[in-house]
RODO-2510 file (C-alpha; in nm, 4 decimals, decimal comma):
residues 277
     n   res          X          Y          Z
     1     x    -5,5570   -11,9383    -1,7716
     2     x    -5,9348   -11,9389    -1,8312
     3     x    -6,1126   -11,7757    -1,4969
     4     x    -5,9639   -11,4780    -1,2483
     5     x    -6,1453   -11,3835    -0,9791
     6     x    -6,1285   -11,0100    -0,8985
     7     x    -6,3188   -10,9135    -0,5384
     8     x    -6,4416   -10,5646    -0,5557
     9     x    -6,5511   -10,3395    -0,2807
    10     x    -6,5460   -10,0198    -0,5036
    11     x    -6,2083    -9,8387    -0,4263
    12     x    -5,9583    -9,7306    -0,6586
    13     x    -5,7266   -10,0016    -0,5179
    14     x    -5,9981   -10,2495    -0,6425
    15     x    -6,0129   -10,1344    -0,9520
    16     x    -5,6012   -10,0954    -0,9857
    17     x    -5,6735   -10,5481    -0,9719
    18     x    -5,9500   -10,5507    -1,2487
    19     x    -5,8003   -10,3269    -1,4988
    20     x    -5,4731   -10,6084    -1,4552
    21     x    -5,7237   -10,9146    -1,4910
    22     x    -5,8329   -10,7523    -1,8304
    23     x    -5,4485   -10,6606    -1,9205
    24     x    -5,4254   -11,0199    -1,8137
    25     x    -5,7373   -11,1828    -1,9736
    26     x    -5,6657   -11,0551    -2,3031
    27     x    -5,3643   -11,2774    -2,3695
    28     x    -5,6444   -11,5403    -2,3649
    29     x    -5,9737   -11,6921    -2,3630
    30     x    -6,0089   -11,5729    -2,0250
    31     x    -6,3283   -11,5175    -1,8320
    32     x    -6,3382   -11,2683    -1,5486
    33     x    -6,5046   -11,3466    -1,2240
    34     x    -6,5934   -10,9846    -1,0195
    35     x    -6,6826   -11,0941    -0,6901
    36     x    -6,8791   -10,8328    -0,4507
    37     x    -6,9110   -10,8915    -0,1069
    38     x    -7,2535   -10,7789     0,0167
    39     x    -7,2380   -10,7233     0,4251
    40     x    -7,5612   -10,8787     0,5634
    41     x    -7,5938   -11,1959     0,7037
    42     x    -7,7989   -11,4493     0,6347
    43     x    -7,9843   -11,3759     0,9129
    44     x    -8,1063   -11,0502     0,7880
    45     x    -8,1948   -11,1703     0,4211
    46     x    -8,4207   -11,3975     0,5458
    47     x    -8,5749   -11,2455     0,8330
    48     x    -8,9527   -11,2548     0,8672
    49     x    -8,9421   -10,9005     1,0084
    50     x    -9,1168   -10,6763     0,7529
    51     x    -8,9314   -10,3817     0,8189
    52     x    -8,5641   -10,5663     0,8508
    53     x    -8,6781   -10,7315     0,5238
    54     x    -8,7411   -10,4023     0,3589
    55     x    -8,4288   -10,2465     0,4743
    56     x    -8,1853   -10,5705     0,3416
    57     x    -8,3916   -10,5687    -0,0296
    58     x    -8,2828   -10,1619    -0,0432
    59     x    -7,9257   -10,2444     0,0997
    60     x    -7,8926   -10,5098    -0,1709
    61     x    -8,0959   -10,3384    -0,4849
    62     x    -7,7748   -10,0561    -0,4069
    63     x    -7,5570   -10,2869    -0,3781
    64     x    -7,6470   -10,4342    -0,7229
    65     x    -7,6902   -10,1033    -0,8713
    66     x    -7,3350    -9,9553    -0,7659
    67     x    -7,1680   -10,3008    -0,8512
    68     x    -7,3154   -10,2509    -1,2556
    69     x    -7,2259    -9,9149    -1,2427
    70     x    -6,8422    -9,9660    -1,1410
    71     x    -6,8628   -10,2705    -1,3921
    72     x    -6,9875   -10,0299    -1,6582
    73     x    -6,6499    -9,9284    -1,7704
    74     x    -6,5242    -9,9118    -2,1307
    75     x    -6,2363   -10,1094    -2,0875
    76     x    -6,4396   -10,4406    -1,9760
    77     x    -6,6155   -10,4294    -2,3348
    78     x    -6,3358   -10,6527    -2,5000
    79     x    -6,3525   -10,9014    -2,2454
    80     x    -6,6348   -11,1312    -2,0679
    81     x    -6,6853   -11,0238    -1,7371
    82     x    -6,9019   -11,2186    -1,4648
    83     x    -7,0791   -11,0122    -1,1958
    84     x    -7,0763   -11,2599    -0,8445
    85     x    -7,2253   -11,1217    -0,5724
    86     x    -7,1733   -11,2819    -0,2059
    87     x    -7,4409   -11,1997     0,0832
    88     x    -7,2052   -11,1971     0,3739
    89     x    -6,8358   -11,0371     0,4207
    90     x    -6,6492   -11,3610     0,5149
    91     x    -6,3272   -11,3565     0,3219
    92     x    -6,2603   -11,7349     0,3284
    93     x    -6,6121   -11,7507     0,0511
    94     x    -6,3366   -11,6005    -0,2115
    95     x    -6,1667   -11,9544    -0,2117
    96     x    -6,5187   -12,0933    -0,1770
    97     x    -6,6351   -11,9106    -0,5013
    98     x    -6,2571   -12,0002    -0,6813
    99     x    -6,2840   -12,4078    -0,5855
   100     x    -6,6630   -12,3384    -0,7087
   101     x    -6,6016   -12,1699    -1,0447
   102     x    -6,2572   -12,3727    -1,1060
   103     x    -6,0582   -12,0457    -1,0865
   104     x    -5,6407   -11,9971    -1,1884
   105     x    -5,6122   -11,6880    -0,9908
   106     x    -5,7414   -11,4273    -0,7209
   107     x    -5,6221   -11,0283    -0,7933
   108     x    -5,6830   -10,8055    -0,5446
   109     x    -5,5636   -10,4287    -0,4850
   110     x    -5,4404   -10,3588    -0,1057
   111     x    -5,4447   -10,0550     0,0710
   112     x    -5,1885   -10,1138     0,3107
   113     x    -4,8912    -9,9000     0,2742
   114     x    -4,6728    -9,9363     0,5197
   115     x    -4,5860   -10,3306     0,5169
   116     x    -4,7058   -10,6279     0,5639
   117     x    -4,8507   -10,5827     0,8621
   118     x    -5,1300   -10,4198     0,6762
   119     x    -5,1493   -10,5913     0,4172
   120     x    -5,0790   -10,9454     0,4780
   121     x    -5,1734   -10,9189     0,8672
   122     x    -5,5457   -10,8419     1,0298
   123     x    -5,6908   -10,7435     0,6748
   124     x    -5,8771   -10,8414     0,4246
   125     x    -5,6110   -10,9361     0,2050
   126     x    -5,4327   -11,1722     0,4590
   127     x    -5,7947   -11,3609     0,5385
   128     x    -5,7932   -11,4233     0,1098
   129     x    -5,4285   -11,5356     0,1012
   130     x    -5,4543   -11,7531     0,3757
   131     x    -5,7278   -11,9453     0,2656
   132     x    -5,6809   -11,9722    -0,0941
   133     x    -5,5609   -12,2254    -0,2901
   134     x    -5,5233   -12,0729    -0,5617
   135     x    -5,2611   -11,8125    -0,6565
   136     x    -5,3142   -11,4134    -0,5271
   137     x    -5,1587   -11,1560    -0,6842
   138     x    -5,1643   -10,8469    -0,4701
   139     x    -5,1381   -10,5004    -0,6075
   140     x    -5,0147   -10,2307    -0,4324
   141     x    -5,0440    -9,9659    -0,6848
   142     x    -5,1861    -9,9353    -1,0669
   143     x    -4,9932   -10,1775    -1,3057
   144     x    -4,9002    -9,9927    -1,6156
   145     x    -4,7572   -10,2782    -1,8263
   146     x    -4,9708   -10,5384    -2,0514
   147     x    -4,8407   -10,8358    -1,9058
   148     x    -4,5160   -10,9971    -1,6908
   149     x    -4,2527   -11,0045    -1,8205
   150     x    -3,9932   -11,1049    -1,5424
   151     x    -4,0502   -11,2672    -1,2390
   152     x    -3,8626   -11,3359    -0,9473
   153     x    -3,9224   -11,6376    -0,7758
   154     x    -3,7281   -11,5948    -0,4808
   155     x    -3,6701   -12,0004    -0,2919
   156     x    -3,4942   -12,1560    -0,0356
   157     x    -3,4831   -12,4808    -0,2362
   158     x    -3,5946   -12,6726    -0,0418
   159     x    -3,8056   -12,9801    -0,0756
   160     x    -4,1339   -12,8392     0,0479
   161     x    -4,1017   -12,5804    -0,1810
   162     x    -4,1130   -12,8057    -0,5144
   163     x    -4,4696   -12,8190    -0,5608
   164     x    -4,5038   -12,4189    -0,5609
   165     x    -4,1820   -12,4165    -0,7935
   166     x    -4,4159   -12,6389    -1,0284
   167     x    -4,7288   -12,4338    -0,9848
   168     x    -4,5304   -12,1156    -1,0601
   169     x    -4,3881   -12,2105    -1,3052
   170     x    -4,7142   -12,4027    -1,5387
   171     x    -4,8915   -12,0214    -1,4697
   172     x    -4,6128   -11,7834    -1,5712
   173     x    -4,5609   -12,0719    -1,8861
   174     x    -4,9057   -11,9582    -1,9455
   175     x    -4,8140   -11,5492    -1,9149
   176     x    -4,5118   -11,6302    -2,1593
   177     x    -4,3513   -11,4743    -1,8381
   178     x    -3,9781   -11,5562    -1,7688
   179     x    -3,9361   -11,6817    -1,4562
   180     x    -3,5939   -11,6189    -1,2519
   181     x    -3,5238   -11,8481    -0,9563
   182     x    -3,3694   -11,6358    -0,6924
   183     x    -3,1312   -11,7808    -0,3572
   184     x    -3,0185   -11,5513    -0,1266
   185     x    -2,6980   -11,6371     0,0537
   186     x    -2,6596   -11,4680     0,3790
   187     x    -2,3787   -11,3924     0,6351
   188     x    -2,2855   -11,5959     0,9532
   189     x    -2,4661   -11,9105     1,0229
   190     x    -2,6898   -11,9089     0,6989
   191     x    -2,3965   -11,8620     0,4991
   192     x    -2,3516   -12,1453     0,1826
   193     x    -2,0557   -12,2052     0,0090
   194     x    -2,0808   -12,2135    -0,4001
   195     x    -2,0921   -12,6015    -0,3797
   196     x    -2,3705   -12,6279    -0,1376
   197     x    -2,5739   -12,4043    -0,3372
   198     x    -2,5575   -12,5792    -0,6605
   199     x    -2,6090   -12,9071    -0,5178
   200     x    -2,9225   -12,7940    -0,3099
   201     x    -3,0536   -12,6243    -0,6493
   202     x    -2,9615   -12,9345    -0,8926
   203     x    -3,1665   -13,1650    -0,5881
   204     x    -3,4503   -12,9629    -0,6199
   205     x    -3,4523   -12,9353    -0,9858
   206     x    -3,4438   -13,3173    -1,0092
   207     x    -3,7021   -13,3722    -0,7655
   208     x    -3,9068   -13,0704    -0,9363
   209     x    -3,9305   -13,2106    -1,3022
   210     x    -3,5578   -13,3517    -1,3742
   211     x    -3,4709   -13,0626    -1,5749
   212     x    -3,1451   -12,9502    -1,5041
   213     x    -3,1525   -12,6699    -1,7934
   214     x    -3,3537   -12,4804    -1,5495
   215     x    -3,0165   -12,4100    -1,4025
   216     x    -3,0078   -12,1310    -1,6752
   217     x    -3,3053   -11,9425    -1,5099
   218     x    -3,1756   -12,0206    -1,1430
   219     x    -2,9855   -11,6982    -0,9676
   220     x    -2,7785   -11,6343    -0,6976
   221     x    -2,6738   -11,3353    -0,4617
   222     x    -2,5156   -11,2217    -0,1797
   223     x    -2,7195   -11,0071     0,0459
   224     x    -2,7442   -10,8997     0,4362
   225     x    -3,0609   -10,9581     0,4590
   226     x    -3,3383   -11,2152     0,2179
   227     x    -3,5028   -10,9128     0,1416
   228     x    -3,2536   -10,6830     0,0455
   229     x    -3,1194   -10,9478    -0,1729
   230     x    -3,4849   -11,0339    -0,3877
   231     x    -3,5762   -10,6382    -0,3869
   232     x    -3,1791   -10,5209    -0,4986
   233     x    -3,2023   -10,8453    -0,7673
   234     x    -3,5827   -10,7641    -0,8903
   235     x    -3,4440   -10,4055    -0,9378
   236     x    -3,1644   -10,5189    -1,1015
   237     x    -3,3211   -10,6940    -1,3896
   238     x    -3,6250   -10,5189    -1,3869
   239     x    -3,8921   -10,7135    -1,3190
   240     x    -4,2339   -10,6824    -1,3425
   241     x    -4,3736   -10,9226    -1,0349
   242     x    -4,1894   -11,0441    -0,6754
   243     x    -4,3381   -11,4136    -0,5967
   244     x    -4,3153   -11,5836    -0,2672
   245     x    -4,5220   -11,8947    -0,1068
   246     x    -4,7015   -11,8584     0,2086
   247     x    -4,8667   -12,1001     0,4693
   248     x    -5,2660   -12,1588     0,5302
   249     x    -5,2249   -12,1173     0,8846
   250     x    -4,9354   -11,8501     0,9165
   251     x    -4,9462   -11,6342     0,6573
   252     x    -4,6322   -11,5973     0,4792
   253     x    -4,4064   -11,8651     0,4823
   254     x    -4,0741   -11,9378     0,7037
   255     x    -3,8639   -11,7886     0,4328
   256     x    -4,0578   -11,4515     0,4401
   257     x    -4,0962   -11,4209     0,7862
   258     x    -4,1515   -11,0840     0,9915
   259     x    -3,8996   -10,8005     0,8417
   260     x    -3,8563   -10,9891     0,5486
   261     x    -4,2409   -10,9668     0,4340
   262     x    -4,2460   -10,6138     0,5723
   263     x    -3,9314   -10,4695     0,4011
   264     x    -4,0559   -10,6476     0,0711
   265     x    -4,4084   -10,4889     0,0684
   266     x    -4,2947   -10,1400     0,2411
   267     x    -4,0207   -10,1146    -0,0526
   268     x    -4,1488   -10,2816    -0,3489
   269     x    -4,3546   -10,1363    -0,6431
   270     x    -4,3844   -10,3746    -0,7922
   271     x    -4,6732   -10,6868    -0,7486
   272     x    -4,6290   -10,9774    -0,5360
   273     x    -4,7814   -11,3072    -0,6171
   274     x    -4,8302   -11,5708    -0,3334
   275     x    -4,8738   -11,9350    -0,3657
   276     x    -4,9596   -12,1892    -0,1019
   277     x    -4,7308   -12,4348     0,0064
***
């Protein structure tokens, strides 16, 4: 992984996601991309009105002045950090700024606490997942560990989920992270016997990268919900890091829809990591 782009608007939640890029960027030559995102349009920069011009060069001389100061930290001495700073809040310019700069990975900290419906719907967070091609790990609270250790990759196996399998898997290669594939068998009409689980997982394996020994890694569990089942199993083994995929246009994909996404991010500690399908 060589660039991670951390947006930073100054809250502790902010800088919960660039003290886990540095965790992060030490297990490599890894260049860290803080991102500020300066409210003021274009408009105002470049207005030929002498007093709006004054007022957007003080906005932005504090704006530069904070941003150095909440970079000036200790802990960023071991790695290289690059200040970015963006002249108008529109979320989508985080992918902009990743496609630009050739990034592996957005982290940001969220401040919703009480499910997705903060943090994945109507907030800042949502606008950067949705657009992003590009992982995003979200943090909800400060990660204490140096690095992931276990992550569960919760799937439905199916085959518009192979190329996020293959994604996933090439980044947490790079972490040295293990990576435990996770189905969730459910009651009544979404209920699969043992044999049509094994031969949905052993199609998608083939049609991932042929490598059936990646049956080792893949899981299964019995749960009332999808939820339930990837929260009770991450306890379980304790792991360090939930991933799921999501959609440009909807958010969070099929597989995590409404209470699912919700009881994940209301209940979970730990990180989540989304990937686009």
């Amino acid at each position: 992984m060589k660039k991670i782009i951390v947006p930073i608007d100054f809250s502790e939640h902010s800088e919960y996601a660039l003290e886990a890029a540095v965790k992060l960027a030490k297990n490599g030559d890894t260049e860290i991309l803080a991102l500020h995102m300066l409210e003021m349009s274009d408009a105002v920069l470049n207005s030929t009105d002498s007093e709006q011009n004054q007022k957007a060069i003080f906005f932005l001389r504090l704006a530069e002045k904070r941003f150095n100061e909440f970079l000036d930290k200790p802990y960023l001495k071991e790695v290289n950090v690059t200040p970015i700073v963006k002249h108008f809040k529109v979320f989508s310019e985080v992918n902009d700024v990743a496609e630009e700069h050739d990034a592996d990975l957005i982290i940001m900290g969220s401040h919703g606490s009480s499910g997705l419906s903060e943090i994945f719907v109507g907030s800042n967070t949502e606008k950067v997942v949705r657009h992003a091609e590009v992982p995003v790990l979200v943090l909800k609270h400060k990660f204490n560990k140096s690095t992931f250790n276990d992550v569960v990759f919760a799937s439905d196996f199916s085959s518009e989920s192979v190329q996020v399998y293959l994604k996933a898997s090439k980044l947490f290669k790079a972490l040295n992270a293990k990576l435990h594939l996770l189905y969730v068998n459910l009651p009544s009409d979404r209920f699969r016997s043992t044999n049509e689980i094994d031969e949905l997982v052993n199609t998608f394996l083939m049609k991932a990268d042929g490598n059936l020994d990646n049956l080792k890694n893949v899981n299964f569990v019995s749960d009332y919900t999808v939820e339930k089942g990837v929260l009770n199993f991450a306890n379980k083994i304790g792991a360090d890091l939930i991933a799921v995929s999501t959609h440009g246009r909807t958010g969070i994909a099929h597989f995590f829809e409404g209470s699912i996404s919700e009881d994940i991010a209301n209940h979970a500690i730990l990180p989540v990591m989304t990937f686009k399908m």
